[in-house]
C-alpha positions, 0 to 999 in steps of 0.5 A: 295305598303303598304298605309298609314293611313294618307294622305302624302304631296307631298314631302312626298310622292316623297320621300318615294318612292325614299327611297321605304318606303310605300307610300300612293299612287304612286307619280306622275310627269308631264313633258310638252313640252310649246307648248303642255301645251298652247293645255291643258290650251286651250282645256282640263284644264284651268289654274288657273292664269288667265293671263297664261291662256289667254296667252296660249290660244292666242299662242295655236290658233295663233300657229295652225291657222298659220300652226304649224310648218309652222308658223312664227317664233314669233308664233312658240317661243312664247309658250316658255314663258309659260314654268315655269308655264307650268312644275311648278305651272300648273302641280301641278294643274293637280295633279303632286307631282314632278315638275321641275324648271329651274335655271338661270331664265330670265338670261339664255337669254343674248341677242335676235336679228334678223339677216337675218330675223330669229330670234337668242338668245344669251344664258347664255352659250354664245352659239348662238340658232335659232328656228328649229321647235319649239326648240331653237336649237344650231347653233353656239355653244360656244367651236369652237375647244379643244382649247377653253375648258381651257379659257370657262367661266361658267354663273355666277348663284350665284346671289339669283335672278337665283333661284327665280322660285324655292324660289317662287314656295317653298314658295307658296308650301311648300308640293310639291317636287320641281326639280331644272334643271341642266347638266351632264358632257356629255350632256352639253359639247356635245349638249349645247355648242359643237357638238356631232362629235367633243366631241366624237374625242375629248375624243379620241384625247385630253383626259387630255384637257376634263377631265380638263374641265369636273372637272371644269364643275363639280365644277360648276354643284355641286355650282349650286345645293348647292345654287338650294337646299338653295333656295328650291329645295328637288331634283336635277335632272340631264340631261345627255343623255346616249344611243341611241335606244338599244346602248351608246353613247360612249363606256361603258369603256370611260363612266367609265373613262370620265363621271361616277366620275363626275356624281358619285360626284354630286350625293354625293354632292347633298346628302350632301346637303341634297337633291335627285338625279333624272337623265334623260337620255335617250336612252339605259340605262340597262349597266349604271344601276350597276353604279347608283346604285353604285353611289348612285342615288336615281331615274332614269327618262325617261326609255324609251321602243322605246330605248330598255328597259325593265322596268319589267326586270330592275325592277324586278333586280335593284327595291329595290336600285333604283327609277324609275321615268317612265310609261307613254310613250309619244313616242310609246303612238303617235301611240296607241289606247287610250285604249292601252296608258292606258294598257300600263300606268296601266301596268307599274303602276302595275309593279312599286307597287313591290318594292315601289320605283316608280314615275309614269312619263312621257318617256319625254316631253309630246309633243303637237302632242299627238292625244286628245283621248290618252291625256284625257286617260292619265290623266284619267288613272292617276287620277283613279290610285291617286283615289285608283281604281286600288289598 
């Protein structure tokens, strides 16, 4: 990467890179599972609100005092609060140029209750999750067959008060680049409120149905992110898992048919706004990577290597049209020695400095099983590489 003699804002920063213009150092961006964020704020970086930190610190010694996972299930969501400072204010503190923001705020919780001892929430979906592990995971999900499809009701997230995190977190950091969360046509219908079987035989046996469905879900996704950007957000990034390891999730040609024009709208609809596009798919991706280019999506998040991508070679062919967000590998990176996570990070750093279109990030959520060694030498290795001590 060419360096500027002046030193960029964060924003800045970002931006160049998704564009491959030079940049002054490699962007970077954190993505922290809640629970993981408590362990930080307690053993390797305070955070500098000082309420935050005693909360994280209280949920991360009740959380492994009671068994981890075998802790009672208030223990266990707890760190849940912590989530928007965690992935926004937080990661700025350790050095992050991109964060991410949720849309919907407290409104994404309709009603919390108890039923039969455990506990259960009502989501602004109007489906029902229960703590499975550490994540609120569907149990009863909205759509019960295609029949419901045509009468589903979408929240109603036109109100300021739903874009409050990310007006606030721009007015306190008018430099950084700050990513609005929203769904794809695939991921939402077939996790957050269907299940994955009856979604795929559906695409099969109720075709117009779902299509139906999807344009209206589209409608809906694109509002959110007009009304995302008003508020401050200079990028949207969109879930919408597509593979799993070394294969899709449905077949390319029904992808094409079903998914690809509504992610291609959004995209030009975030564009028009005047914002980027970072999708976050996991899985398989080198089929879908004529597409986004295509389509026009400026940078790809997660790549994962565990799922059968090649990042030297999807680089090496697609780097000077699309921006890789990616490096640090938080699944594989479990089991290395400390020293191999930071080979493996100055690996892909080197790799992305080719063609400029690259944010250093993480394959996902960086989860709070981690082992302490491999976390210090992630951080490490990210700020020796912001320091400039790798070129």
């Amino acid at each position: 990467m060419s360096a500027l003699p002046e030193k960029m804002t964060p924003r800045e920063r970002v931006h160049a890179a998704a564009r491959g213009l030079p940049v002054d150092r490699v962007p970077v961006m954190y993505w922290f599972n809640p629970h993981l964020a408590c362990r930080l704020m307690a053993e390797f970086q305070q955070a500098r609100s000082r309420l935050n930190q005693a909360a994280a610190v209280a949920h991360w010694k009740s959380f492994k005092e009671q068994g981890e996972l075998g802790a009672p299930e208030l223990v266990r969501a707890l760190p849940h609060t912590l989530n928007e400072y965690a992935n926004g204010k937080y990661a700025l503190e350790l050095g992050a140029d991109a964060v991410i923001e949720p849309v919907g705020a407290g409104g994404n919780v309709s009603r919390m209750y108890w039923e039969g001892g455990s506990l259960r929430v009502l989501d602004a979906y109007h489906s029902v999750r229960a703590l499975g592990g550490i994540y609120m995971d569907v149990v009863e999900p909205a759509i019960k067959s295609v029949a419901d499809l045509k009468d589903y009701r979408f929240p109603d997230f036109s109100q300021s008060k739903h874009y409050s995190y990310i007006r606030k977190l721009r007015k306190r950091y008018p430099g950084a680049s700050i990513m609005m969360e929203n769904f794809g046509v695939q991921d939402f219908f077939s996790t957050q409120i269907w299940s994955m079987p009856p979604f795929m035989m559906a695409l099969c046996e109720y075709p117009d149905e779902v299509k139906a469905y999807q344009q209206r879900f589209a409608d809906w996704a694109v509002d959110t992110a007009y009304r995302g950007v008003k508020a401050g957000a200079d990028i949207v990034f969109i879930y919408d898992d597509y593979g799993y390891t070394g294969r899709t999730l449905i077949s390319m040609d029904m992808w094409k048919e079903f998914t690809y024009p509504h992610l291609k709208r959004i995209i030009g609809a975030v564009h028009d706004a005047g914002a980027l596009t970072m999708l976050h798919s996991c899985g398989f991706q080198t089929p879908f990577l004529d597409y986004y280019v295509e389509a026009g999506l400026d940078i790809l998040q997660a790549f994962q290597p565990k799922a059968g991508n090649d990042f030297k070679s999807a680089y090496s062919k697609y780097g000077d049209r699309l921006a890789f967000a990616t490096g640090i590998d938080v699944q594989q990176g479990e089991q290395m020695t400390p020293l191999q996570m930071r080979e493996s990070i100055l690996t892909a750093y080197r790799t992305g400095k080719l063609h400029g279109r690259f944010i250093l990030g993480m394959t996902h959520m960086l989860q709070y099983t981690m082992p302490a060694e491999n976390i210090s030498a992630i951080f490490n290795t990210v700020r020796e590489i912001q320091d400039g001590r790798h070129g």
